[in-house]
N, C-alpha and C positions, 0 to 999 in steps of 0.2 A: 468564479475564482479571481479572476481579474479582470480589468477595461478590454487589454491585448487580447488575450485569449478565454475564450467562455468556456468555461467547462460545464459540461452537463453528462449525467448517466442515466441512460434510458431504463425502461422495466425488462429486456432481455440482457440489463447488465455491461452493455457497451457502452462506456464514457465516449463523448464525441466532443475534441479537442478544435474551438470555431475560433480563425485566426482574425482578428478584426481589429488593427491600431487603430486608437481613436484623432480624431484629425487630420488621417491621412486617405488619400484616397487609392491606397494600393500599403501591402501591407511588406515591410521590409527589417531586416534583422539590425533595430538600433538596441537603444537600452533597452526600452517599456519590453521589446520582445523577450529579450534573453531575461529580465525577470521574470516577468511571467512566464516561459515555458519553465525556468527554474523550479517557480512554484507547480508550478500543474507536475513537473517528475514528480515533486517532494511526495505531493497527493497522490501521484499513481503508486507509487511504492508505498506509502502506507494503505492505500486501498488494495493494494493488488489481489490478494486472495476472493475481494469480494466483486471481481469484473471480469468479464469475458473478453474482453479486448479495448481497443482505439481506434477511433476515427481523425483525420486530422481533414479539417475541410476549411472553406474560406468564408467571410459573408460580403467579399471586395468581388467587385467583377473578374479582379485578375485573382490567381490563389495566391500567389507568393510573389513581388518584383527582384527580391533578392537583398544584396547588402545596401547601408546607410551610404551613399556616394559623399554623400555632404560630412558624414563623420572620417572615410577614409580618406579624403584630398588633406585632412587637417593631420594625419598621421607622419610625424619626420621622421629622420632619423634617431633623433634623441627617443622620441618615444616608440622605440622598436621592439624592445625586451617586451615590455610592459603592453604592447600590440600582440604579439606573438602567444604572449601569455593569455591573454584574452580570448585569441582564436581558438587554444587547445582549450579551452574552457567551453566553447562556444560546441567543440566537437564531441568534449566529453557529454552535452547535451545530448545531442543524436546516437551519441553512441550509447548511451541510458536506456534512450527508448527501444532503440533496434537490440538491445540483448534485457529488455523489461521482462522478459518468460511469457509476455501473453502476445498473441497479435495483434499488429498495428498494420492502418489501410489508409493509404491516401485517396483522398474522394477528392480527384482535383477538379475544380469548379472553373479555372479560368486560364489565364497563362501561366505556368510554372518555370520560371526563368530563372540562371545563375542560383541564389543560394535557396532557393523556390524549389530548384528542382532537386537541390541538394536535401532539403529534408523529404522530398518522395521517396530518394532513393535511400533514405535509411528506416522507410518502413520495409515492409516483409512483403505488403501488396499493392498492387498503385490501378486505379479504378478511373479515366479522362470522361469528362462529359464530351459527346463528338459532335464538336461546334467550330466553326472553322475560328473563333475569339481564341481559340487555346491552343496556346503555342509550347513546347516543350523545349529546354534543350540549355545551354549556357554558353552564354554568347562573352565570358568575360574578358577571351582575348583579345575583342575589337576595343577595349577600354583600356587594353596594355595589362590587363591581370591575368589572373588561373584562377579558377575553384577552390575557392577555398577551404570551404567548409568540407570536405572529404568527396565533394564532386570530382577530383581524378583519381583519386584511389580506389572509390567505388566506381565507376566506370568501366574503368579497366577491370574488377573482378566482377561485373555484370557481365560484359560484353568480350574482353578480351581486347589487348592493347590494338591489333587490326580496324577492327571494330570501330571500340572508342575514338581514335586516333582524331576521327575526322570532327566529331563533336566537339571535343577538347584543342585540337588545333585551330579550328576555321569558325568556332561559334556558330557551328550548323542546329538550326531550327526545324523541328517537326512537327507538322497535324497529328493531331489522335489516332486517324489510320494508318499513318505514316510509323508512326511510335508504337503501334501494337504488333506489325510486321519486322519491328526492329528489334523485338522484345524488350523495349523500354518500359511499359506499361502491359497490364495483362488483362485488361477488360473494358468494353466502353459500355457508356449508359447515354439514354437519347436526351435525360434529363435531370431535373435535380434527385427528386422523391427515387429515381431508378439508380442514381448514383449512389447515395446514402443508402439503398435496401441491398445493393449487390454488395457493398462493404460488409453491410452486417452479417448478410448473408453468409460472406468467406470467414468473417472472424468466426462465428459459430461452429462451421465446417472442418475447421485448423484452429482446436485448441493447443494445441502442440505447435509451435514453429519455429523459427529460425533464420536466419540471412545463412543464402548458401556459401558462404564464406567464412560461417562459422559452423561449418558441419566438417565432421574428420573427415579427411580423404578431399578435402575439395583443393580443384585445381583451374587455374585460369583457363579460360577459353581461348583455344588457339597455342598456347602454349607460352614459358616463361620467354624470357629476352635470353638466354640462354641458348634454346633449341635452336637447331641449326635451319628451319626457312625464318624462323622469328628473327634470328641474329644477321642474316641474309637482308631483311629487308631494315634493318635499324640501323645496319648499319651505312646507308644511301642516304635515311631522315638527314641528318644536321645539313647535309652541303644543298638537299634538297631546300629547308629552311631556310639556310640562308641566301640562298641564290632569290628565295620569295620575298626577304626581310631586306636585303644587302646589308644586317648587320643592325640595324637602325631601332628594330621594333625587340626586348627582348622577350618579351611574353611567351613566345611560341618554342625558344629554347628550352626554357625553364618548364613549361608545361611536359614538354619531350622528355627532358630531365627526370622529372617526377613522376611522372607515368611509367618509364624503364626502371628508374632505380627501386620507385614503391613495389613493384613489380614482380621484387627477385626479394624483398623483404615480409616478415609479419605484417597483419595489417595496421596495429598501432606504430611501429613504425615506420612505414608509409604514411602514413598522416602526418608523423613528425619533420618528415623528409619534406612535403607537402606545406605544411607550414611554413618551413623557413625560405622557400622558395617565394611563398603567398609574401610572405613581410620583404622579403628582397625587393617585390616588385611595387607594392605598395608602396615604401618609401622611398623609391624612387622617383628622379621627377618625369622621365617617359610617361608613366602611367596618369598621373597629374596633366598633366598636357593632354593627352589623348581624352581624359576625364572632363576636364574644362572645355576643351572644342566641340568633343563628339556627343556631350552630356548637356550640359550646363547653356552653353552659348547658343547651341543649336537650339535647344529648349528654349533661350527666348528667344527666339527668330520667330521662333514656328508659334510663340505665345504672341507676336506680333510686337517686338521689343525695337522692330529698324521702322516701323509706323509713322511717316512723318506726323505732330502732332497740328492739331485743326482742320482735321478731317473725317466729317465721321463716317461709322462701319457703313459698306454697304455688301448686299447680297448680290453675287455675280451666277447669272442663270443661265449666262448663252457667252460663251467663249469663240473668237475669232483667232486662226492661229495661222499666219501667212508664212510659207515654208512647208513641205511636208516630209522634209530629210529627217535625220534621226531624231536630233533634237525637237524640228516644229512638232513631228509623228509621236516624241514622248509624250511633248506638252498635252497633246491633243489624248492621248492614253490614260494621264494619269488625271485629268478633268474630267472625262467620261467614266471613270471608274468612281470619282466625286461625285456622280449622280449629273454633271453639269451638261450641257448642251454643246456640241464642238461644231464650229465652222470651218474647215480642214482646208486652204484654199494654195495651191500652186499654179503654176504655168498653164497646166490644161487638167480635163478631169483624168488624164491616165497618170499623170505625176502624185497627183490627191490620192488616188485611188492607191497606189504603191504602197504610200505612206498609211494608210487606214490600214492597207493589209499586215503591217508592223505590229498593231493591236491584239488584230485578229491570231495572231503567230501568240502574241505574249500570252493572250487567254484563256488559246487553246490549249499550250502549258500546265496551266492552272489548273487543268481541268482533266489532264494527265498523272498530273499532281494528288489530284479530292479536292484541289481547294475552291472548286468553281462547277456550277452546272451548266450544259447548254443553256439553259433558259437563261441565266445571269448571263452568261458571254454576250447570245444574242441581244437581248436587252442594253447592254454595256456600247457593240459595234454600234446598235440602231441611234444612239446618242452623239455619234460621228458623223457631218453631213461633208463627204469630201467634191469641190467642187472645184471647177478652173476659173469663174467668175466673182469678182468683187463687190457684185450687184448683192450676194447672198450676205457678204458680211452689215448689213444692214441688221438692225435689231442687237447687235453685239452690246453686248452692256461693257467687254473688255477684249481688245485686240492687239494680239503678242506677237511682233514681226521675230522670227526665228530663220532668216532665209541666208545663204552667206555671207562671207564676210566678205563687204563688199559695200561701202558707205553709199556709193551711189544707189546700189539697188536698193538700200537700205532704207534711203531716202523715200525712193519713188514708190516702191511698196507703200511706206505709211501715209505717202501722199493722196495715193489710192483710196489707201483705208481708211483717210479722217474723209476722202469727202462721202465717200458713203454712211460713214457712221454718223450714228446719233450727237446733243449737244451735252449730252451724259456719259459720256463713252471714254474709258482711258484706255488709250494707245500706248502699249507699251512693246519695250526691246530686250529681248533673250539676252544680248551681247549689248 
């Protein structure tokens, strides 16, 4: 059908909708998409009688990253109407598919994030590979936005504004197990070929379906903003919010907003409500700010953009990290968790030792979580050698004084650790 999106229909009659931008390496709602999923509606409605249903799956590691950030930091005020009008365009899209008359399954193959997860939640069935790479959820309020694409309207008639509250306020993220317990998703597959068959599976099963929010009688979970524990607790949210925001962030009003008022309305108008919220924040410059720091800028840090130049790459295999208070203990955390070797070094080995235990705490977490096996955990600590001697930081290819603040100690620590270290070794300072 198109580069974006593959269309193909199998011999049991199930088209499988394969999301793939080309030149990109994660796939996200610019033009190339909303043309082409345009065309593949056009095709499903003129096919429709001859298919059993839709798959919607990825061929990116991730399924879906969400919207164009690079096309919405360019969105101002002048071009509001004309933005706005785009979105509902974008929603009458999903909104096509989820009342198409046949089933549709998302077979999500990798992370499904912000408008990623927005088009899961306007199929009828949502199917996660259980890998801990797949992440579920919409994190757009950390970027100063809301969901745009009908991510809080549909939410809240999934889950029930209690529920949702917390995904749509805090941009809280789930594992697969985490997400089928939540009823966000209704099935895992350990793999590709299990993901794809259990889709197919359900479409065949459920030729007849529906989003239950378009079935008579249906009614939010938990109850309208109305009802008296609903309106009990809605009514604490703002001073709640802003006592979190002091005013500064508006994102999490407007999501509040939208949530309660789409709420007590139809659901095409909920989306309209939703919209003009979504373009409030877009053009404003909060979310630009938040967009360029928390997006853009950090992105090239972490691409190696502060690099001084005439230096080249090298590989760092055995980390020294002198301190082992919260900070030395992260540093040392988050390099063992990089596969990397850690030299854990304080005052004596029961100080070290403290700080290792800091790891051992975040792991086991993790692990509380689904997102970690003993065997990784143990593997992960055994990568941490916590010790009270400077004899050990030898072999450090890179040693990171992290210890107070305190120039003298500051000093004398690194003094320590350049004479043991190699004549390859960068000695570096946390502060």
């Amino acid at each position: 059908m198109t580069e974006a999106i593959r269309y193909e229909t199998g011999a049991d009659r199930t088209v499988v909708l394969t999301l793939d931008l080309p030149g990109q390496s994660a796939n996200t709602m610019n033009a190339a998409y909303r043309e082409a999923m345009a065309a593949c509606l056009s095709r499903l409605i003129a096919e429709k009688a001859s298919i059993a249903g839709v798959i919607i799956t990825s061929a990116k590691k991730t399924f879906f990253a969400g919207g164009d950030l690079n096309e919405l930091v360019k969105v101002g005020k002048p071009e509001a109407q004309a933005f706005y009008a785009g979105v509902l365009d974008l929603k009458a899209q999903l909104r096509t598919l989820e009342t198409l008359g046949k089933p549709v399954v998302a077979a999500i193959n990798g992370a499904a994030l912000g408008g990623g997860w927005e088009i899961c939640l306007a199929c009828h069935h949502r199917v996660a590979l259980d890998h801990p790479s797949v992440q579920i959820g919409l994190p757009e309020v950390t970027l100063g936005l809301l969901p745009g694409g009908g991510g809080v309207v549909r939410m809240v008639r999934l889950l029930g504004l209690e529920q949702a509250l917390p995904y749509l306020l805090e941009g809280k993220k789930v594992r697969p197990q985490q997400a089928l317990q939540a009823g966000l998703i209704d099935a895992l597959a350990a793999d590709r070929d299990e993901l794809l068959a259990k889709a197919r599976a359900w479409i065949l099963a459920n030729p007849g379906v529906a989003q239950p929010w378009d079935v008579k009688g249906y009614r939010i979970p938990g109850g309208t903003p109305t009802e008296p524990k609903m309106a009990q607790m809605l009514a604490i949210m703002p001073s709640i919010l802003r006592n979190k925001t002091q005013g500064c962030l508006p994102a999490p009003e407007k999501i509040l907003c939208a949530a309660v008022e789409g709420a007590q309305v139809d659901f095409n108008t909920a989306h309209l409500i939703e919209t003009r919220y979504f373009t409030e924040l877009v053009t404003g410059q909060v979310a630009k700010n938040l967009i360029g720091t928390f997006w853009f800028q950090l992105n090239e840090i972490k691409a190696g953009g502060s690099r001084p130049h005439g230096f080249a790459q090298s590989l760092t295999k055995k980390v020294g990290v002198l301190g082992a208070g919260m900070m030395g203990a992260g540093i040392a955390y988050v390099s063992a968790v990089a596969g990397i070797d850690v030299v854990l070094k304080d005052v004596d080995l029961a100080a070290a030792q403290k700080g290792k235990a800091r790891s051992a705490t975040l792991l086991d977490k993790k692990i509380a979580r689904g997102q970690l096996t003993v065997e990784q955990r143990d593997a992960t600590l055994a990568r941490i050698h916590a010790t009270g001697s400077d004899a050990d930081l030898a072999g450090c290819d890179l040693i990171i004084e992290a210890v107070f603040e305190d120039r003298a100690l500051k000093a004398q620590v690194s003094a320590a650790a350049q004479a043991v270290a190699g004549p390859e070794a960068v000695i570096a300072s946390n502060t």
